[in-house]
N, C-alpha and C positions, 0 to 999 in steps of 0.2 A: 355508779351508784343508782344511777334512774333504772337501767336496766336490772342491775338485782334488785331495786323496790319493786319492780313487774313482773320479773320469775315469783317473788316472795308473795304478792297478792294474787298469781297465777296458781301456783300451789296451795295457799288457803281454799281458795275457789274449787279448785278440785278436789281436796277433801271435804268439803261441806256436802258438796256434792254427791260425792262417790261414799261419804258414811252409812246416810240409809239404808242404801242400795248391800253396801257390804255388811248391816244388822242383820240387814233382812237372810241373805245366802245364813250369815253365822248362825242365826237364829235356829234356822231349817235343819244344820248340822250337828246342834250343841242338843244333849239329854236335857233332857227334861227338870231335874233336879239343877243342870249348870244355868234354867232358861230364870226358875223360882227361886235363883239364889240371890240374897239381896247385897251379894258381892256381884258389880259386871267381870265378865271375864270375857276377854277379845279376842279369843282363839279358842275353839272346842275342846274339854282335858280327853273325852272321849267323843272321837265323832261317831254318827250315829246315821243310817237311813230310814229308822225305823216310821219318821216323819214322813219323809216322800211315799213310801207305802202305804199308809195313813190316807194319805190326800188320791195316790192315783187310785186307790180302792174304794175311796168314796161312791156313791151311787151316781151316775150319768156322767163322770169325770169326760171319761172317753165321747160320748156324745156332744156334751159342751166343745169339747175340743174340737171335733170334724167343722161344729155348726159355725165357729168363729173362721177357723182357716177355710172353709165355704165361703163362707160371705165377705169377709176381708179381701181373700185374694181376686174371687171373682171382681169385686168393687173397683178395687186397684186396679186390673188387667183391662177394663171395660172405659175405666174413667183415663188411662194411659192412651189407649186407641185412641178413643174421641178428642182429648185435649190434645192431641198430638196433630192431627188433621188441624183445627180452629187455631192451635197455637201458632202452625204454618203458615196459614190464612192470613192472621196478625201480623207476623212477622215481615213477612216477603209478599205481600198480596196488597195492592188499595183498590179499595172499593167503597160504596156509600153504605155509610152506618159503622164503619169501622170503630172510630170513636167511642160509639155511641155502646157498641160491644163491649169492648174493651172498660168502658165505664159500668155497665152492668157487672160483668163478671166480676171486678173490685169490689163493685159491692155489695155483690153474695158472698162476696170469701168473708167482708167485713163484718155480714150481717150474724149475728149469734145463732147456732143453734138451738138454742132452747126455745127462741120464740117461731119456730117452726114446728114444735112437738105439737101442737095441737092442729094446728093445719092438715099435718102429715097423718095423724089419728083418722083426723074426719075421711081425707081422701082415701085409708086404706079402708075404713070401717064401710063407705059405699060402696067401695069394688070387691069385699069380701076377700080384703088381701089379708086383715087380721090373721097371726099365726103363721105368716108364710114369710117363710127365709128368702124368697123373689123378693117379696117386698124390702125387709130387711136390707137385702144386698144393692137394690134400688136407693134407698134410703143412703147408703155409706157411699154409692155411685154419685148421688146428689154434692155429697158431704165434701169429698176428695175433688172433684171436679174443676172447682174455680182454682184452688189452687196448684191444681196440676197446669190447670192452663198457665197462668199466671208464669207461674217457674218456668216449663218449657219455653214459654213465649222470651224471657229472658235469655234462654239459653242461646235459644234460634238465633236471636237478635245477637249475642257476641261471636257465633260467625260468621267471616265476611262473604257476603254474596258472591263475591267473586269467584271464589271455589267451584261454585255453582253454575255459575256461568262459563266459567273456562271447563266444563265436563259438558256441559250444551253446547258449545263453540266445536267441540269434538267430537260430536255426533250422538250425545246422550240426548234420551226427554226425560223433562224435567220430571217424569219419575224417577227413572235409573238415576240419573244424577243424585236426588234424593234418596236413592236407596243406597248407590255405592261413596256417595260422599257426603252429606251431609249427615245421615243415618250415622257412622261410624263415631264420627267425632261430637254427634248428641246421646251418645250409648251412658258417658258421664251423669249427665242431666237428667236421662232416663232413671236410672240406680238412683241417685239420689233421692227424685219427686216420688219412685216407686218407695221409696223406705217412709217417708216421712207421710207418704198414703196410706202405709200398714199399719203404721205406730196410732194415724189415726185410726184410723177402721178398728185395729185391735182393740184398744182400750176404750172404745164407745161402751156408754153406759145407759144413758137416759133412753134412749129410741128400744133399745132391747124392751126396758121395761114396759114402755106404750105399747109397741106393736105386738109383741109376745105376754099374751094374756091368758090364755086357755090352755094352750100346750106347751108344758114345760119342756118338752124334748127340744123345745126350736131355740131356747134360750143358747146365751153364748157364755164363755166362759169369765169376764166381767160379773154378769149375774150370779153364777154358778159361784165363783169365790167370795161374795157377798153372802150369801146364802149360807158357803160351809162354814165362815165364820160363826154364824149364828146358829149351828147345829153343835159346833165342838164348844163355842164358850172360850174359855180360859186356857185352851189347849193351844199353845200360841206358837209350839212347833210345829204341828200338823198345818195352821194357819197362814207362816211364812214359808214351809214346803210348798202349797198351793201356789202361794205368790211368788216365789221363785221356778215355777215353773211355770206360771202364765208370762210369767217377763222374757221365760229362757228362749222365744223365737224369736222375739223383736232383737234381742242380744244378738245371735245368732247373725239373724239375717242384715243387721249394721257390719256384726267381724267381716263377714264376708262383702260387704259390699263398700265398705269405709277404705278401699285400697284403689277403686279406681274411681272415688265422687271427688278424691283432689287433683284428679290429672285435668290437665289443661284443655280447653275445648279445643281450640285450635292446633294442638299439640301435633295432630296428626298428620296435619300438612306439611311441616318441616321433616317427619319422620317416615312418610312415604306409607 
């Protein structure tokens, strides 16, 4: 009985969940007359693409799009490198101020970004970063950072040094060792802290609008679907075509990556 009252509250939870998300796709799909019917209908009677058309033909679509996967992944890729060294440092390393690190970096992940936006304004408005997707990608680099470190350094930490050492005992340095055996079995950790890096960077909203003030081209696709809201109105298909396709990489890039963020860190040592 315990257990089917926890599948049963498990499956509540995921419908709740998973309804918007599945409005929004129906919405994109369903005509127009099935969208303004004041009957719901939960499945499209004619599906339609005439919406996604709509939305990718919009003016600067395609632009918005390059400027978010620019700066998103750049961010990611950059903030992965560096926490990945520091998370090392943390983990397997003592040295003085470690603490002291390790307590800073908690509470930048803790600290809100919104009470940075004006900090961030001022610093880019002196160096004449205003308008620049550098800056930008700096900005989302800052953003992802602490808790890239944060995770990795968890990761490090559940496996056993030992590994590590017996590939040093064998005549590794503690690079190679690092590359051919610790690296393999943080490849997990990696995928994971990279997806939930993206999901931030992607959906950032507030810093586009600060930093990107004068040139609309540098904007991201965030902005961009706030906007075409406000150009179509009432057009609520064209609307959730948009937003079913600003969601459809973060989707994407979860299917593919949600198959090996459950495998076991250590896993690889038993399995050679």
């Amino acid at each position: 009985m315990k257990r089917l009252l926890l599948n049963a509250s498990a499956v509540a939870i995921l419908i709740v969940t998973i309804f918007p998300v599945y409005w929004m796709f129906l919405t994109a799909f369903k005509p127009t007359r099935d969208i303004q019917s004041d009957t719901p209908t939960f499945w499209p009677s004619d599906p339609t693409l005439d919406h996604f058309v709509t939305a990718v033909n919009a003016p600067d679509f395609w632009t918005y799009w390059r400027n978010s996967l620019l700066v998103t992944a750049g961010a990611v890729l950059v903030a992965l490198l560096v926490a990945l060294m520091a998370a090392f440092a943390v983990a397997r390393m003592r040295w003085r101020g470690r603490g002291a690190f390790v307590v800073a970096v908690f509470a930048a992940q803790m600290a809100p970004w919104e009470a940075l936006l004006v900090p961030v304004f001022i610093i880019a408005r002196d160096t004449d970063l205003l308008d620049s997707l550098a800056m930008l990608t700096g900005v989302y680099f800052m953003i992802t950072l602490p808790f890239t470190i944060v995770t990795l350094r968890g990761f490090l930490a559940a496996i056993p040094p030992e590994l590590e050492e017996a590939a040093q005992v064998d005549g590794c340095s503690r690079l190679v060792a690092f590359r051919r055996v610790i690296f393999p079995l943080l490849a997990p950790g990696l995928m994971a802290t990279s997806l939930f890096g993206f999901i931030t960077a992607w959906n950032e909203f507030a810093f586009v609008n600060v930093l990107i003030i004068k040139d609309q081209d540098k904007r991201t696709l965030p902005v961009w679907l706030s906007s075409f809201r406000d150009v179509f109105g009432t057009d609520w298909g064209a609307t959730m075509a948009a937003a079913s396709l600003f969601a459809l990489p973060v989707l994407l890039l979860f299917l593919f990556l949600q198959r090996h963020v459950g495998t076991g860190m250590t896993a690889g040592a038993v399995k050679g």
